[in-house]
DOVOMI-887308 format. One record per residue (C-alpha): residue number from 0; x, y, z. Coordinates in pm, 1 decimal. Last residue first. Layout:
% residues N
(NUM; (X; Y; Z))
...
//
This chain:
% residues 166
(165; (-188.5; -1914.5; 708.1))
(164; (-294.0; -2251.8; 558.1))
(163; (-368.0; -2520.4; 755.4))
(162; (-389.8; -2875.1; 810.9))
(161; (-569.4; -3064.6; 1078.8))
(160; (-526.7; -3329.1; 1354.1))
(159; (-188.2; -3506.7; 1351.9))
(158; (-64.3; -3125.8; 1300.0))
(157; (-23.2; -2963.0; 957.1))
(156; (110.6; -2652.1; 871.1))
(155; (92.5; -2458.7; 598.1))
(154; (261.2; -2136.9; 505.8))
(153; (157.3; -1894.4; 222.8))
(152; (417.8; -1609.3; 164.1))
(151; (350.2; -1275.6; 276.5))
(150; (703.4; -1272.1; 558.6))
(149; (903.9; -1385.8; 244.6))
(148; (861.7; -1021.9; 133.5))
(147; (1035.6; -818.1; 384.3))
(146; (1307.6; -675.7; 139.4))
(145; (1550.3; -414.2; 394.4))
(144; (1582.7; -101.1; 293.2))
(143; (1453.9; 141.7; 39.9))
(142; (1636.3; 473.4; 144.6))
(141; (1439.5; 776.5; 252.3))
(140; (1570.1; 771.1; 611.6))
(139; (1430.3; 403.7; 669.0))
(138; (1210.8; 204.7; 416.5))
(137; (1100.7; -148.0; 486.7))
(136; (1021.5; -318.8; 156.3))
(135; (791.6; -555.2; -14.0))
(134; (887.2; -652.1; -325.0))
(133; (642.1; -762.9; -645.1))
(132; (831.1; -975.6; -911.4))
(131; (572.8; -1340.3; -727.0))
(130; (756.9; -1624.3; -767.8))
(129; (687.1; -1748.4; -377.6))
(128; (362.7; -1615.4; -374.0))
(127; (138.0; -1420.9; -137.0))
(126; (284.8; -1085.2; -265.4))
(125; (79.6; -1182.1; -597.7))
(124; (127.9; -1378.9; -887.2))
(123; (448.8; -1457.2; -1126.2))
(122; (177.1; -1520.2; -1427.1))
(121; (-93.0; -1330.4; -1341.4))
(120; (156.7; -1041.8; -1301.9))
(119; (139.8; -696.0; -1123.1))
(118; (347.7; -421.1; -1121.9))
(117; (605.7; -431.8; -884.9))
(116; (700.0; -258.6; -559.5))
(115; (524.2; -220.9; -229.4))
(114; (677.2; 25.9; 7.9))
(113; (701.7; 64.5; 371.0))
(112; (828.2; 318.4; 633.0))
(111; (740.0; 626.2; 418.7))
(110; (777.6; 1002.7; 424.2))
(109; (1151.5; 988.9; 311.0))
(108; (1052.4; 800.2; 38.6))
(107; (811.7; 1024.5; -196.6))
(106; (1037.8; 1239.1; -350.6))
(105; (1217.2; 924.0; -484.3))
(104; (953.9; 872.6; -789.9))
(103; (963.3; 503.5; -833.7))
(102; (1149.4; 436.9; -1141.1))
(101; (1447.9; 218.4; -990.5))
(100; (1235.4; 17.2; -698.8))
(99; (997.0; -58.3; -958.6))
(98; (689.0; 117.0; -1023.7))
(97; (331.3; -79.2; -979.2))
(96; (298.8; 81.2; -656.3))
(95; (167.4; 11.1; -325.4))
(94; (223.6; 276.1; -49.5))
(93; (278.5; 258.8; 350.1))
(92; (328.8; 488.4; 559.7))
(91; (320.3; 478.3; 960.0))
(90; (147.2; 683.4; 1231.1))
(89; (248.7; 1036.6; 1442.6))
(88; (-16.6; 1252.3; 1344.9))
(87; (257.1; 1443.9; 1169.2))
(86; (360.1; 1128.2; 989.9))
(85; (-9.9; 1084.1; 799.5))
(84; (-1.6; 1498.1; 703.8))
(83; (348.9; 1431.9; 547.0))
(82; (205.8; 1098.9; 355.1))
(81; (-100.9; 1332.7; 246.2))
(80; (164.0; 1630.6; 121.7))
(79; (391.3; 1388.9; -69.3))
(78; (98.0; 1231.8; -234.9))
(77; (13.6; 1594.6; -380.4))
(76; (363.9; 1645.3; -508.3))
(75; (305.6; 1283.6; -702.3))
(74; (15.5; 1352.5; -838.1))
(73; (-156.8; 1134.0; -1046.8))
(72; (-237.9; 833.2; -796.4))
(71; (-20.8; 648.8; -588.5))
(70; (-199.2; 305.9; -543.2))
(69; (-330.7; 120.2; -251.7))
(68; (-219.5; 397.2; -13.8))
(67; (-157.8; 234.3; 358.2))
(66; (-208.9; 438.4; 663.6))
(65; (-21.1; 340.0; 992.3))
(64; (-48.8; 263.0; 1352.4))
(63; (-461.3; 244.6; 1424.8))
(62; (-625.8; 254.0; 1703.8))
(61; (-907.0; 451.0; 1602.8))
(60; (-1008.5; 473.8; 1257.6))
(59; (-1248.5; 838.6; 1302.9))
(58; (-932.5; 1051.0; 1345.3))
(57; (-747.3; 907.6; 1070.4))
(56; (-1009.0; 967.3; 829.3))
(55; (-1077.6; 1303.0; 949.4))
(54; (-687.6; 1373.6; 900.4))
(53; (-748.5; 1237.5; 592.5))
(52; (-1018.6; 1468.9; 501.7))
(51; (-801.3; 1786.5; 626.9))
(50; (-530.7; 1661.1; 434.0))
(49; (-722.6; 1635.0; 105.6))
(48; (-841.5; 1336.8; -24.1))
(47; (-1055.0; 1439.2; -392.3))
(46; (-1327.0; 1194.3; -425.0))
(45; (-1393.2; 950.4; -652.9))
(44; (-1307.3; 844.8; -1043.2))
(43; (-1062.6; 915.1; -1258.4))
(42; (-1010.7; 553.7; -1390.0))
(41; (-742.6; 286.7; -1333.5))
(40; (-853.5; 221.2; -952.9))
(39; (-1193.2; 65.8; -1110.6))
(38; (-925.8; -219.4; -1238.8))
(37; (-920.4; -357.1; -885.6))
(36; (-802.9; -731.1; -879.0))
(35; (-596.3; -679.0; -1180.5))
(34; (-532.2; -931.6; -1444.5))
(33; (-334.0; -767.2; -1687.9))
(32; (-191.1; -463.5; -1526.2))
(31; (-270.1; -154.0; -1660.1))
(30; (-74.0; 101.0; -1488.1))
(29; (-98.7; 482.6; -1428.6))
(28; (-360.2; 460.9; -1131.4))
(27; (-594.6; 739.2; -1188.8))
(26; (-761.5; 614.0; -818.5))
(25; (-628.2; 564.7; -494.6))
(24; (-766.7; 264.1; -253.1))
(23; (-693.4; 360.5; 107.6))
(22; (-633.3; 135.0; 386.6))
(21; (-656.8; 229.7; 711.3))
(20; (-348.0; 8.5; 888.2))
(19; (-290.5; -218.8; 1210.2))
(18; (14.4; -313.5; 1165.9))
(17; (256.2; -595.6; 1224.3))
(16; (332.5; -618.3; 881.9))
(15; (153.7; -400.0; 647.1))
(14; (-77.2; -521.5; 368.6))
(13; (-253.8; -788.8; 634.4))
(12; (-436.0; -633.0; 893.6))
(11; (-652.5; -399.3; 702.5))
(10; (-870.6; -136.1; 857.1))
(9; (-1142.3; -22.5; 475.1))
(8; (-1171.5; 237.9; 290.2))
(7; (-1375.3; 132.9; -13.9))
(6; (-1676.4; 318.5; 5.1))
(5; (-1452.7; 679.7; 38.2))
(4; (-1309.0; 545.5; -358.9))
(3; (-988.9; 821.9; -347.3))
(2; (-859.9; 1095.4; -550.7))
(1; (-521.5; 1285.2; -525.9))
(0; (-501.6; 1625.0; -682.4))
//
């Protein structure tokens, strides 16, 4: 069974490149990264997201092109159904996961298009930075593809009139 915090779905622009996604924060997360901008996720806590709820979900977030799981959860078999029912309505995938490309559980990548790898570290940082160990990938026939993670990093620019970040 695959929970989920309902308050803290949320349309995200930035997680997936070049989509519009409903972002989903899953709970029993099996990692305990130090520093963690959501250590509620760690805890089994929630609601239980079945099909028929995401589907609802889906249904209700008009316009967008993909669903993005902040997290994996417990149940691995269970996360292969909800990515299924997410294709079938004809949208993207997109998980983040503390696993690395070589222990993520494989089942789960011919139902996605993207996949965030890498536990996090306060040290390295985030997808936003340069040293960051967390990949971003583009997935295609169930193979981890191409690494899109330059396209998080900060850029600045500066004109003769401002400077900023983006």
């Amino acid at each position: 069974m695959i929970k989920y915090l309902p308050e803290m779905v949320q349309i995200l622009f930035s997680e997936c490149p070049n989509e519009i996604s409903l972002g989903i924060n899953i709970t029993n997360c099996q990692f305990t990264c130090k520093g963690c901008h959501s250590p509620e996720l760690r805890t089994d806590q929630g609601a239980v997201l079945t099909p028929d709820i995401l589907v609802q979900l889906m249904d209700f977030h008009k316009g967008i092109s993909a669903v993005c799981f902040l997290g994996e959860g417990n149940d691995i078999a269970q996360m292969v159904v909800l990515l299924q029912t997410v294709k079938q309505q004809g949208l993207k995938t997109c998980m983040y996961t503390a696993h690395t490309t070589e222990t993520i559980d494989r089942s789960v990548l011919p139902f996605l298009d993207y996949v965030k790898v890498g536990a996090y570290s306060q040290k390295l940082g985030n997808l936003r930075s340069e040293s960051t160990n967390q990949r971003f990938f583009t997935v295609k026939d169930g193979i981890i593809d191409q690494d899109i993670t330059s396209i998080f990093f900060k850029k600045v620019i500066t004109t003769d009139l401002c400077e900023a970040e983006i």
